[in-house]
C-alpha positions in Angstrom: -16.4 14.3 10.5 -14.1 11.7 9.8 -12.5 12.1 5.8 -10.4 8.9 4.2 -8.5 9.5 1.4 -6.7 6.9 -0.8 -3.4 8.4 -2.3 -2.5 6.7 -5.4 -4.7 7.6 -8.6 -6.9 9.8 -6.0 -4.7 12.4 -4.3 -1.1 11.3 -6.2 -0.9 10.7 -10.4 2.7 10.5 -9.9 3.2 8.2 -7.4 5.1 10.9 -5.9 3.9 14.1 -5.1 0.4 15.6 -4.2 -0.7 18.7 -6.1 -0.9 22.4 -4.3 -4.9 22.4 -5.1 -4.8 19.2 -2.9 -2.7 20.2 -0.1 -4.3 22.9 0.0 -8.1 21.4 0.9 -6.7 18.7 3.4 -5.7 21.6 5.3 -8.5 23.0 5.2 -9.8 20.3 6.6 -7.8 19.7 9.6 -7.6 23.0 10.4 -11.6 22.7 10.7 -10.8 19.7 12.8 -12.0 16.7 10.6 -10.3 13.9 10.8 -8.4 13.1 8.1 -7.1 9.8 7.0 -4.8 8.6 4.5 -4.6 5.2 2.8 -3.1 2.7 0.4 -1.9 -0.4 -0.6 2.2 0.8 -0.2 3.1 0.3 3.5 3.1 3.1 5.8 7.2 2.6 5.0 6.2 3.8 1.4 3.5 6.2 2.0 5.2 8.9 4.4 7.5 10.3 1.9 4.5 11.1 -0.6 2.4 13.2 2.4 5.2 14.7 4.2 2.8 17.9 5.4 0.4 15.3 6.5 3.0 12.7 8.5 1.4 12.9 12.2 -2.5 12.0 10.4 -4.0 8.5 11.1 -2.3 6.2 8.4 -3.5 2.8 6.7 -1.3 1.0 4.7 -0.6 -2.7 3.0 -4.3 -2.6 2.0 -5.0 -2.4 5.7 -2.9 -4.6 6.8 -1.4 -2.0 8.9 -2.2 1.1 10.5 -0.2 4.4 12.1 -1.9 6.4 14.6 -0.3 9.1 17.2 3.2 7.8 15.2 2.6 4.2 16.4 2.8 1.4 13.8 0.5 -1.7 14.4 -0.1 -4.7 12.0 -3.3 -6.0 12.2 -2.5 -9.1 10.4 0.5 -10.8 9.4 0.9 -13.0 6.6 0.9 -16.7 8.5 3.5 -18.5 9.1 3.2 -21.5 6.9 2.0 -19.3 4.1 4.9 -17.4 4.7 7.1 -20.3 3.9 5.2 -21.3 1.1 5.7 -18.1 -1.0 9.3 -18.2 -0.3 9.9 -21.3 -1.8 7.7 -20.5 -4.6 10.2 -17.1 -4.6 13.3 -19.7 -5.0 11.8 -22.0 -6.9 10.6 -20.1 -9.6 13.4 -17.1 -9.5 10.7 -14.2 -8.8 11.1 -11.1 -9.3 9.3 -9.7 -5.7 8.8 -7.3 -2.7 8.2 -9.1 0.6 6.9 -6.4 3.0 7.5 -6.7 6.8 6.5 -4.1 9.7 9.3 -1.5 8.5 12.1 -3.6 6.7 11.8 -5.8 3.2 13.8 -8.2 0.9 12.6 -7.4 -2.9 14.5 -8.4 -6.1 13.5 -6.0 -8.5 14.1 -5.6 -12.0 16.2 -2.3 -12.7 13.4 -1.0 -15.0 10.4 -2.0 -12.7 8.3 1.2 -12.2 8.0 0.1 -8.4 11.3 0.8 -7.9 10.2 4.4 -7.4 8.2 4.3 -4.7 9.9 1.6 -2.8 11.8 3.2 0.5 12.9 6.0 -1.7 14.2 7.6 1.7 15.9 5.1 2.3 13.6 4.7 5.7 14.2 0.8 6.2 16.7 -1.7 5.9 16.4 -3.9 2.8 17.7 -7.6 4.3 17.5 -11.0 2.6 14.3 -13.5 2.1 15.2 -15.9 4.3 15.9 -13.3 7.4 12.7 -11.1 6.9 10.8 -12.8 9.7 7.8 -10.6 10.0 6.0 -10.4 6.7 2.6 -8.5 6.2 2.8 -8.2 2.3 3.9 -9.8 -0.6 3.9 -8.7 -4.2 4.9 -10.8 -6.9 6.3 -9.5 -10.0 7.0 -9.7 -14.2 4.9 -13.4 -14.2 3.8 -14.6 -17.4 0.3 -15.2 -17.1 0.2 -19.4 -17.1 2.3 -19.4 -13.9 0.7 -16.0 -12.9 -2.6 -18.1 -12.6 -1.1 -21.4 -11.7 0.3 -19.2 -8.5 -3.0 -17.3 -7.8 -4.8 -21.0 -7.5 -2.5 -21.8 -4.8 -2.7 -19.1 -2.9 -6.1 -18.5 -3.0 -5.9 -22.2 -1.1 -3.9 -20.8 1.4 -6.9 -18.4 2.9 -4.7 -15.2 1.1 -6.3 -12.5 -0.2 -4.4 -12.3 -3.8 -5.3 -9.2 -6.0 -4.1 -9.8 -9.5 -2.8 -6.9 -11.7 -2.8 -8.4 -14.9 -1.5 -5.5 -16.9 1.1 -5.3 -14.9 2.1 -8.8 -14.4 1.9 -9.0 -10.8 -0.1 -10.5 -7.4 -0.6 -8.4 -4.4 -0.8 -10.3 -1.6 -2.4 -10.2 2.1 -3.7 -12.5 5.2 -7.5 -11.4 4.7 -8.8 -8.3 2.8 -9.1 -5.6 6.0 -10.6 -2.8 4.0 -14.4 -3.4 3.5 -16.1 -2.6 0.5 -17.5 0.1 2.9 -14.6 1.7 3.6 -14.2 1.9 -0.3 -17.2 3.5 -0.5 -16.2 5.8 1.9 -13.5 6.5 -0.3 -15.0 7.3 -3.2 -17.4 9.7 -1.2 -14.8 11.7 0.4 -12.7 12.1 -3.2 -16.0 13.3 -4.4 -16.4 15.9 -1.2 -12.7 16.7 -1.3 -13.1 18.0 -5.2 -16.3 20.0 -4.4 -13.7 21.6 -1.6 -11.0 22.3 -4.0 -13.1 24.2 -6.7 -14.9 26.2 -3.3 -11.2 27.0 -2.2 -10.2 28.4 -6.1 -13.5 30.4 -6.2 -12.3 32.6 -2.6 
């Protein structure tokens, strides 16, 4: 069978570790040899220093913008060109706090108290280079906006043919070419959570 897994707030409640209990019924699983998937919104960048024991499975990352399978990076869909220029000059214009994502490398400018800071290339994997030279941009999120321009932004976007998920808690906009993972595939992750827990409580009861 094939099992996808989403890792934040599912298999991670730290943004940075996985528990033992976890670990422990992935395993499982691939040593009965499921296929096991892992994904998220963080690029795949972001998301191989949370599942070190689980590296060499069949990543999807940027909301599935991206994927890694038999260690091979592949975007499936880059943010357009002209769309690309627009949300840098809405970067400059505006002062933005933001992380631009590319294939491997970023430019972010990032508030020193911004929980993101945690989770972005804490290995120090990629190179962090400036707006205008990241030339390969799969992801944006935009950060700390007060909700009148957070909305004002979102309408423009939206024009743009982007796929803009608003976190308004938070402040921010996530921010894709075209919204990759299905509401099937959610469903899909929602079942396998549900299947991975029943495996869990099997494992503690041996």
């Amino acid at each position: 069978m094939n099992f996808v897994f989403d890792i934040d707030g599912t298999l991670s409640f730290d943004g940075r570790t996985i528990a033992l209990p976890i670990t422990q019924a992935l395993t499982y699983l691939i040593r009965a040899h499921h296929k096991v998937v892992f994904a998220s919104a963080r690029p795949i960048r972001d998301l191989l220093p949370i599942i070190p024991e689980f590296e060499h499975q069949p990543l999807i990352g940027g909301n599935g913008v991206m994927t890694r399978v038999s260690e091979k990076l592949s975007v499936l869909q880059p943010l357009p060109p002209a769309a690309v220029q627009q949300l840098k000059q809405l970067i400059e214009i505006h002062h933005l706090d933001y992380v631009m994502d590319g294939t491997w490398n970023y430019a972010s400018q990032v508030s020193t108290d911004n929980p993101i800071l945690r989770q972005l290339d804490p290995q120090r994997l990629a190179q962090r280079q400036s707006l205008a030279s990241l030339n390969d941009p799969v992801k944006v999120i935009l950060l700390n906006l007060a909700p009148v321009l957070r909305a004002r932004i979102k309408r423009l976007l939206i024009t743009l043919d982007l796929v803009v998920i608003e976190h308004s808690g938070e402040g921010s906009l996530d921010i894709t070419a075209q919204e990759l993972i299905r509401p099937t595939l959610w469903l899909i992750l929602v079942l396998n959570t549900i299947l991975l827990l029943a495996m869990m409580k099997m494992i503690e009861s041996c």
